[in-house]
PAKE-639504 format. One record per residue (C-alpha): residue in one letter; x, y, z. Coordinates in nm, 2 decimals. Layout:
REM PAKE-639504
   r        X        Y        Z
   A        X        Y        Z
...
END
This chain:
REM PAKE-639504
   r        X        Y        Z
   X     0.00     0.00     0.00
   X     0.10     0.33    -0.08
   X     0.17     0.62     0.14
   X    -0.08     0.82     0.00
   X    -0.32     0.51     0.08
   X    -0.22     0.47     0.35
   X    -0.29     0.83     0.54
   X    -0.64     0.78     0.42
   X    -0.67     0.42     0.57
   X    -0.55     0.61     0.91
   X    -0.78     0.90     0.83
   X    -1.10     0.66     0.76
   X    -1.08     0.46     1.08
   X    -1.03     0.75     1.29
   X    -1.36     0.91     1.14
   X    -1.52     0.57     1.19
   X    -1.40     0.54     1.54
   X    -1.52     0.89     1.67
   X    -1.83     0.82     1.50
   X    -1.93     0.49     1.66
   X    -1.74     0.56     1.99
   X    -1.77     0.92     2.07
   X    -1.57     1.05     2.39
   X    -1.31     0.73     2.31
   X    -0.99     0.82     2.56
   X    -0.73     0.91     2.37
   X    -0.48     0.58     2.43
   X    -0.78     0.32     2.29
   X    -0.87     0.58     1.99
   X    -0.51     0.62     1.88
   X    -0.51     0.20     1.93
   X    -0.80     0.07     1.76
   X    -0.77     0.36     1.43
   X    -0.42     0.18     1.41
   X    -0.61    -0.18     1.43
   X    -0.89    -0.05     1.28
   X    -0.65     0.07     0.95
   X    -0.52    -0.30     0.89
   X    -0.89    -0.43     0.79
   X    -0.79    -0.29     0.47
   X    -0.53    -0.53     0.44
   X    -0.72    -0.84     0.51
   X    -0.76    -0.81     0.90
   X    -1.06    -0.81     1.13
   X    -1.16    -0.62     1.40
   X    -1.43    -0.61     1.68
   X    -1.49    -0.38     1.93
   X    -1.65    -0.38     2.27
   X    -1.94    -0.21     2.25
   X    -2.10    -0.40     2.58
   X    -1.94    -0.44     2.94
   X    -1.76    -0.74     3.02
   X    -1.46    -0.88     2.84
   X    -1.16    -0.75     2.65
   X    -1.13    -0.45     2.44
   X    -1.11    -0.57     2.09
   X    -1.06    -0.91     1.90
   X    -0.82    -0.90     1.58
   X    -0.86    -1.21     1.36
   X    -0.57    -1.24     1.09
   X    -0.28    -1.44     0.98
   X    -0.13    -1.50     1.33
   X    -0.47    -1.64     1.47
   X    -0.73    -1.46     1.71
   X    -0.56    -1.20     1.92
   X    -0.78    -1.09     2.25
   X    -0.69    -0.74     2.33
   X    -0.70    -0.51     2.63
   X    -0.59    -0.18     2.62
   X    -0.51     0.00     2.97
   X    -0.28     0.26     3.14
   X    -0.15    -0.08     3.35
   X    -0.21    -0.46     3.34
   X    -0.48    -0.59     3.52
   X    -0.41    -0.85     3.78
   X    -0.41    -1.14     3.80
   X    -0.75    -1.23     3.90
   X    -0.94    -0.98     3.62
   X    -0.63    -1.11     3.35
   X    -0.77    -1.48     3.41
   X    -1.13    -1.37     3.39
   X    -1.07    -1.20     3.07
   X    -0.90    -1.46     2.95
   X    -1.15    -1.72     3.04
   X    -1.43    -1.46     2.85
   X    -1.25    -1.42     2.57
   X    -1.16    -1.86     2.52
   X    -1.51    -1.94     2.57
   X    -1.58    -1.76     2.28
   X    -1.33    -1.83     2.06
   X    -1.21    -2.20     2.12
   X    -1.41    -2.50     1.99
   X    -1.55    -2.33     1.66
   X    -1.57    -2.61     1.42
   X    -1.41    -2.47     1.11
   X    -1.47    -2.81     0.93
   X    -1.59    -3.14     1.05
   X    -1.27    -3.27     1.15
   X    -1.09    -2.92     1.32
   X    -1.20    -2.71     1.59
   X    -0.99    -2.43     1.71
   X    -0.77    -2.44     2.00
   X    -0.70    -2.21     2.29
   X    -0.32    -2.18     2.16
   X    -0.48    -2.01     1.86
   X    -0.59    -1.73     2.09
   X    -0.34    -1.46     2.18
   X    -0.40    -1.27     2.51
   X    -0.22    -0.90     2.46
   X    -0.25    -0.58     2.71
   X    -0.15    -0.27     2.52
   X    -0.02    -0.01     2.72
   X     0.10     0.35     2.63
   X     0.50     0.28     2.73
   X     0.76     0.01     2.73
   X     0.87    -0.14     3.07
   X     0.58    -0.34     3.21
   X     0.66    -0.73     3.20
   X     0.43    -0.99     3.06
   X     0.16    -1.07     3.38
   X     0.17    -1.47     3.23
   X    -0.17    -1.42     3.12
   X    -0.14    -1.17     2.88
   X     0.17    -1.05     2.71
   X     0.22    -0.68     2.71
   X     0.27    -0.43     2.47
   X     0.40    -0.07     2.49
   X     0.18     0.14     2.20
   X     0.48     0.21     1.97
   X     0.54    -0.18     1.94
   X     0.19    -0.28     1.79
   X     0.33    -0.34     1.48
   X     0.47    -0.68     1.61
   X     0.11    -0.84     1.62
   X     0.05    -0.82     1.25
   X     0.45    -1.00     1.19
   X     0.40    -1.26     0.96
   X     0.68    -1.41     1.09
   X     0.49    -1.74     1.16
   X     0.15    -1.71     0.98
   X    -0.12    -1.98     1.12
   X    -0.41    -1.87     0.94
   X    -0.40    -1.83     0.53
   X    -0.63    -1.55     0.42
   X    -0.95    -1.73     0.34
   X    -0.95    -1.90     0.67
   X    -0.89    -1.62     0.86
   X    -1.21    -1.45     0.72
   X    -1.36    -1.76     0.77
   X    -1.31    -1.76     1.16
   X    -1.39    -1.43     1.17
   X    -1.73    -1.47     1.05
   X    -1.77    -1.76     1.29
   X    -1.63    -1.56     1.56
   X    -1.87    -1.28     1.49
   X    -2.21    -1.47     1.57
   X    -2.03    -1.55     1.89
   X    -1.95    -1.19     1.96
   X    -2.22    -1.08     2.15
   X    -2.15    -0.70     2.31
   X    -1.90    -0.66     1.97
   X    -1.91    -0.48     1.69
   X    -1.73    -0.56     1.38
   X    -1.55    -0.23     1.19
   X    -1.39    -0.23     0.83
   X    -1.22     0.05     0.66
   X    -1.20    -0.05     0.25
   X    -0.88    -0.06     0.09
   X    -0.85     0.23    -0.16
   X    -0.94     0.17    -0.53
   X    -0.60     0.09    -0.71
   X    -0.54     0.33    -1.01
   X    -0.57     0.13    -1.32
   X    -0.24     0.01    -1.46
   X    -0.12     0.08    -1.79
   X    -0.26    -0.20    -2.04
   X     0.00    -0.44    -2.10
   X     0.21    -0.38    -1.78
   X     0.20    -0.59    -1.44
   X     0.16    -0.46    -1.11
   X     0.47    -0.57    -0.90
   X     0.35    -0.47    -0.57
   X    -0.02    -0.66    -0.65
   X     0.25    -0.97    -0.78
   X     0.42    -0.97    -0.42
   X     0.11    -0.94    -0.20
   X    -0.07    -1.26    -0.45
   X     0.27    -1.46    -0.40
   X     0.27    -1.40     0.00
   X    -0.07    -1.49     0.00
   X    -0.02    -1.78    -0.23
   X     0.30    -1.90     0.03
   X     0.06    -1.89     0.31
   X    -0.18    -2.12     0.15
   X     0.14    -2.39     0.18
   X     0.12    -2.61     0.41
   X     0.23    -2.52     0.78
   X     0.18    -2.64     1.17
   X    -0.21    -2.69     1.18
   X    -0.14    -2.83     1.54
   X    -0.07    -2.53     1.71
   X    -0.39    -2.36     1.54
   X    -0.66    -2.65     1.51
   X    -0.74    -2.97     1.70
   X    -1.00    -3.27     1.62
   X    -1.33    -3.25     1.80
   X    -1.21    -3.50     2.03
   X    -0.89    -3.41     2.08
   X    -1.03    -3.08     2.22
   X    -1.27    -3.26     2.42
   X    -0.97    -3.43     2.61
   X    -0.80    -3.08     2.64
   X    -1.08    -2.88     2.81
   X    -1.20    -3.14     3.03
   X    -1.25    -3.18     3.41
   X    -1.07    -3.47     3.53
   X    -1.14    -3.64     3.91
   X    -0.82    -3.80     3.92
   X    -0.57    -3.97     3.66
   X    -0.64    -4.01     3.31
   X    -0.48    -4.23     3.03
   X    -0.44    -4.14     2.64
   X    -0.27    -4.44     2.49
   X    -0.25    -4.50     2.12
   X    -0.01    -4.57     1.83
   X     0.27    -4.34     1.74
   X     0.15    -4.06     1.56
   X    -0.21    -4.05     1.65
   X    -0.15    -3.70     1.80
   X    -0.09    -3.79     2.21
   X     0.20    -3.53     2.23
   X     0.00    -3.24     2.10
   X    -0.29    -3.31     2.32
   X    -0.08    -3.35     2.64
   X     0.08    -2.95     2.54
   X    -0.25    -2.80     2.49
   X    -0.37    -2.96     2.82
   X    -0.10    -2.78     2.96
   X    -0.14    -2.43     2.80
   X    -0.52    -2.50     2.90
   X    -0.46    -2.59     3.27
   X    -0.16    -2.29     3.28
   X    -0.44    -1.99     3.17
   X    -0.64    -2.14     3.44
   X    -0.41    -2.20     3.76
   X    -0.13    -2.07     3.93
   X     0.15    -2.23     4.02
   X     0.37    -2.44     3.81
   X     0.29    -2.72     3.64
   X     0.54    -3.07     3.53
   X     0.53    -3.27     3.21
   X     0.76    -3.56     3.25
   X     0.86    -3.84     3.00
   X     1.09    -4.17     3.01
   X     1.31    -4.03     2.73
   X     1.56    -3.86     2.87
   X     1.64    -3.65     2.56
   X     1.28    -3.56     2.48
   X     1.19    -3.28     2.75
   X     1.41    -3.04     2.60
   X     1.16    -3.10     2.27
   X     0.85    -3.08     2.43
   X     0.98    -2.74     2.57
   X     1.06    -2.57     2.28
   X     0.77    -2.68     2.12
   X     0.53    -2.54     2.43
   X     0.75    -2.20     2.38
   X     0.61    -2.18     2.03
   X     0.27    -2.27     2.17
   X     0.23    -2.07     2.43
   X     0.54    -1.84     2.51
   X     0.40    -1.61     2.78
   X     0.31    -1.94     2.99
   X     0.66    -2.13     2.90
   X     0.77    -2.07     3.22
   X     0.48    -2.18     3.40
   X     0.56    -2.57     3.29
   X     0.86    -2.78     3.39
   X     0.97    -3.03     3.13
   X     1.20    -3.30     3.25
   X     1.29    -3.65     3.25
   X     1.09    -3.82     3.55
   X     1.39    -4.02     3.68
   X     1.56    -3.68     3.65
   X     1.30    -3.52     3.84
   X     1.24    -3.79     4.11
   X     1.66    -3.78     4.19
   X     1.58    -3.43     4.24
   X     1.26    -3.45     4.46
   X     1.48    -3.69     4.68
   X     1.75    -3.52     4.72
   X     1.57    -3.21     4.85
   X     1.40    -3.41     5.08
   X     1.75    -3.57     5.23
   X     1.65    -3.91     5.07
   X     1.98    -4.10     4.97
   X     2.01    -4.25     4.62
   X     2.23    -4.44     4.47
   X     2.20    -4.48     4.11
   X     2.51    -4.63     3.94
   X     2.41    -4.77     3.59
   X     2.72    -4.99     3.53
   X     2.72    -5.13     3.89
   X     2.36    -5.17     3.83
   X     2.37    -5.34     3.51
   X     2.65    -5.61     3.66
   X     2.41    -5.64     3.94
   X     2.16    -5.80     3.67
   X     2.37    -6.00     3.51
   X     2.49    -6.16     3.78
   X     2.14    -6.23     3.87
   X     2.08    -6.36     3.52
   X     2.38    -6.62     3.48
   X     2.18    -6.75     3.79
   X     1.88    -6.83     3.62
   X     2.00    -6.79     3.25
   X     1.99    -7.23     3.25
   X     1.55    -7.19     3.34
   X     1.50    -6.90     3.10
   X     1.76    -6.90     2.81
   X     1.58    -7.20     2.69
   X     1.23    -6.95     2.70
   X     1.42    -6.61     2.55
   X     1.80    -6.62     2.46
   X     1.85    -6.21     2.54
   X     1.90    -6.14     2.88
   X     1.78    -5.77     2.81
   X     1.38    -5.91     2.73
   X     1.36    -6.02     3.09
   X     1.52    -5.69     3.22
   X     1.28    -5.52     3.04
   X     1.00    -5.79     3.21
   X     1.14    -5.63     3.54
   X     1.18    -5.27     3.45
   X     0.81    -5.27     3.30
   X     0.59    -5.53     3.43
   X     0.73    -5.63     3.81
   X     0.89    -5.30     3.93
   X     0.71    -5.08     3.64
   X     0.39    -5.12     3.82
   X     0.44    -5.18     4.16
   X     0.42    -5.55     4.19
   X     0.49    -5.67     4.53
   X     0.40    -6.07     4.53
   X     0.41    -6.37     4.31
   X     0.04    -6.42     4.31
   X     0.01    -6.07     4.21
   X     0.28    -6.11     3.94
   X     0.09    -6.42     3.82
   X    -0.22    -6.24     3.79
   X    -0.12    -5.95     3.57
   X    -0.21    -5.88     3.24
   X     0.11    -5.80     3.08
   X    -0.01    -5.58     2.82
   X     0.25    -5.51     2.49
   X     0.47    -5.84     2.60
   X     0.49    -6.01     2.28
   X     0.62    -6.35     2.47
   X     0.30    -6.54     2.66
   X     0.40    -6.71     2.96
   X     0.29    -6.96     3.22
   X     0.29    -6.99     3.58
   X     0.59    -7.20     3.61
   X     0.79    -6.95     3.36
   X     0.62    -6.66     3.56
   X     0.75    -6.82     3.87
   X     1.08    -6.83     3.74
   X     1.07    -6.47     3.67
   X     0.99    -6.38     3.99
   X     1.30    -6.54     4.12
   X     1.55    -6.41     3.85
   X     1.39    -6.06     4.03
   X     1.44    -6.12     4.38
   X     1.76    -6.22     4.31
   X     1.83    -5.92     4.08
   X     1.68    -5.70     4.38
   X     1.90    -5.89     4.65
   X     2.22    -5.77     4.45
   X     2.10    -5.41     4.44
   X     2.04    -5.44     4.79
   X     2.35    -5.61     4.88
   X     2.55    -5.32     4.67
   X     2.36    -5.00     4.83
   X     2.26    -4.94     4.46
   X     1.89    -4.82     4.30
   X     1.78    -4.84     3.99
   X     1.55    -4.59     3.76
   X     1.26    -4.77     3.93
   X     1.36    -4.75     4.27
   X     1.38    -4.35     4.24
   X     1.01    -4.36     4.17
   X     0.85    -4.59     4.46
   X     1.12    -4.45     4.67
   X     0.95    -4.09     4.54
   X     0.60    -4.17     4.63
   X     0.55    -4.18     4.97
   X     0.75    -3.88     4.96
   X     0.52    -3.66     4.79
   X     0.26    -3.47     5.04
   X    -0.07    -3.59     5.02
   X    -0.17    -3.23     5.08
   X    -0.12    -2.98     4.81
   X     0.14    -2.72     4.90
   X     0.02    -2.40     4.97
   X     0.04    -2.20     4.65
   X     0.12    -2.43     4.48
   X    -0.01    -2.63     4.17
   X     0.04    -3.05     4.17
   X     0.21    -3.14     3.85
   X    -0.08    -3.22     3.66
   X     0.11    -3.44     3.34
   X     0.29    -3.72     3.25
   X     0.35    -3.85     2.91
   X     0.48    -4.23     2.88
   X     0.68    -4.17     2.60
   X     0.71    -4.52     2.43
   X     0.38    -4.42     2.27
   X     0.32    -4.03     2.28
   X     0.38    -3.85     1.95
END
């Protein structure tokens, strides 16, 4: 757009503003005109026109931003309240039959008139001479025609809104026979941001979103083959339980090498809540819960791993002849016996031993059992834990009361199955 188009953009919405908003303060006038100007390029704006909830709603290539404009932040109390207004109206609109959108789509923003104030975790601030940065296409979510599609959604949700345009200017006509570069640039940005991208972060199945948004009376499982979308559900749970508690929050995993993954992709999701959520290995974590707790460990993986072999040449001449790899019935320990708690033989017998591709009978199940108590006589013999161990020696631990101020970590992800 030209500069010439431009001033009467500015000088259209600020008519249209003191119009439909007389006696507007100055700091939300000289906001929305600036907002209100970018309909022209392909944005959409409502304004509050009732009493409750934030100041405006922008819908454009970045996703739905909620806005509140103020001298200061609100705290924390009003910021969650306004948040909470502004999701219920936004997430879960079905866009098509199979995508709803998510609360990560929804950006919460305070504007205020100078630089300075921090982010309130909430909302992320920003000073009035940096409002540019929430039309960056840095990362666009939204293509054109999707974004007007949500907005139109958005708007029979809007009650207490009302939705303002300013029209882009009528283009001069160009000489017959020449092309318009600047009209070739905007079609091939639009054009790039029909390409695919990372729906994820923007759109969710139906019943993912169900899983998200839900209140939960105690533990819940997701299990499922790799890839059926277990990772992304566990991160939006998160960025739904962090707009909606204080306190931190933990997302552990088996994988030692996969927290620092899961964080950086909860920093793209929600970056003014990344430092709500601790991501960490749960063996890593438990160590650390011990230890500040004055509960000795000693975790030693090479002692450790001679401390089951010796156990296994001991019973290697009952169970080779079953399984040849010593490391299938270390795994049989690690998951099945010690994995879930398994304190007896008749309780050993009993189990369903879910994803073990080998059946096997009492007497073999008996045998089992004693290639375990030996193993666990070695560690016990050597002063040594294994990754186990720092878990049950964790849980009785862990205060049955919730800490005051304090949120329980409300995640885990068994990573041998989450994608």
């Amino acid at each position: 757009m030209s500069a010439h188009a431009h001033r009467q953009v500015q000088q259209r919405a600020d008519t249209l503003l003191r119009r439909s908003f007389p006696g507007m303060p100055p700091l939300p006038r000289r906001v929305l005109t600036a907002l209100l100007a970018r309909t022209a390029e392909g944005w959409h704006l409502f304004v509050r026109t009732g009493r409750t909830g934030a100041d405006a709603f922008l819908v454009g290539p970045t996703g739905v931003t909620a806005l509140v404009i103020a001298e200061t932040p609100p705290d924390q109390s009003a910021a969650q309240a306004l948040a909470r207004h502004a999701d219920e109206r936004c997430v879960g609109l079905r866009v098509s039959a199979d995508q709803v959108l998510t609360g990560a789509a929804v950006r919460h923003v305070v504007v205020v008139p100078e630089p300075g104030t921090p982010d309130t975790g909430t909302f992320q601030v920003l000073a009035e001479k940096d409002l540019d940065r929430l039309f960056r296409r840095a990362e666009p979510r939204l293509p054109p025609r999707q974004a007007a599609a949500i907005a139109d959604l958005l708007g029979r949700r809007l009650s207490g809104y009302e939705r303002l345009v300013v029209p882009r200017p009528e283009r001069p006509a160009a000489p017959e026979g020449f092309l318009d570069a600047g009209q070739l640039a905007e079609d091939e940005l639009d054009a790039a941001q029909e390409r695919p991208f990372e729906t994820w972060m923007t759109f969710l199945h139906p019943d993912q979103q169900k899983i998200v948004t839900r209140r939960y009376g105690g533990p819940a499982r997701i299990s499922g083959p790799a890839g059926t979308g277990k990772t992304v559900v566990a991160l939006h749970r998160l960025r739904h339980l962090a707009t909606r508690t204080v306190g931190p929050l933990l997302c552990t995993t088996f994988v030692h090498n996969l927290p620092p993954v899961y964080r950086t992709l909860f920093e793209r999701l929600a970056p003014t809540l990344a430092g709500r959520v601790e991501f960490v290995n749960l063996h890593a974590w438990a160590r650390g819960f011990l230890a500040g707790r004055g509960v000795a460990v000693n975790l030693v993986s090479g002692q450790v791993d001679s401390a089951f072999s010796r156990a296994w040449i001991r019973h290697r001449e009952r169970l080779g002849p079953v399984h040849g790899a010593p490391l299938y019935w270390r795994t049989e320990i690690d998951r099945v016996i010690k994995g879930r708690g398994l304190t007896s033989l008749a309780e050993y017998r009993a189990v369903n031993r879910r994803g073990r591709a080998l059946p096997l009978d009492g007497e073999n199940r008996t045998a089992v059992w004693r290639l375990y108590e030996t193993y666990q006589e070695n560690l016990a013999r050597d002063g040594l834990h294994d990754h186990n161990d720092l878990v049950h020696l964790a849980r009785p631990n862990w205060p049955r009361r919730r800490p005051t101020g304090r949120t329980r970590p409300s995640w885990s992800t068994r990573s041998r199955t989450s994608r």
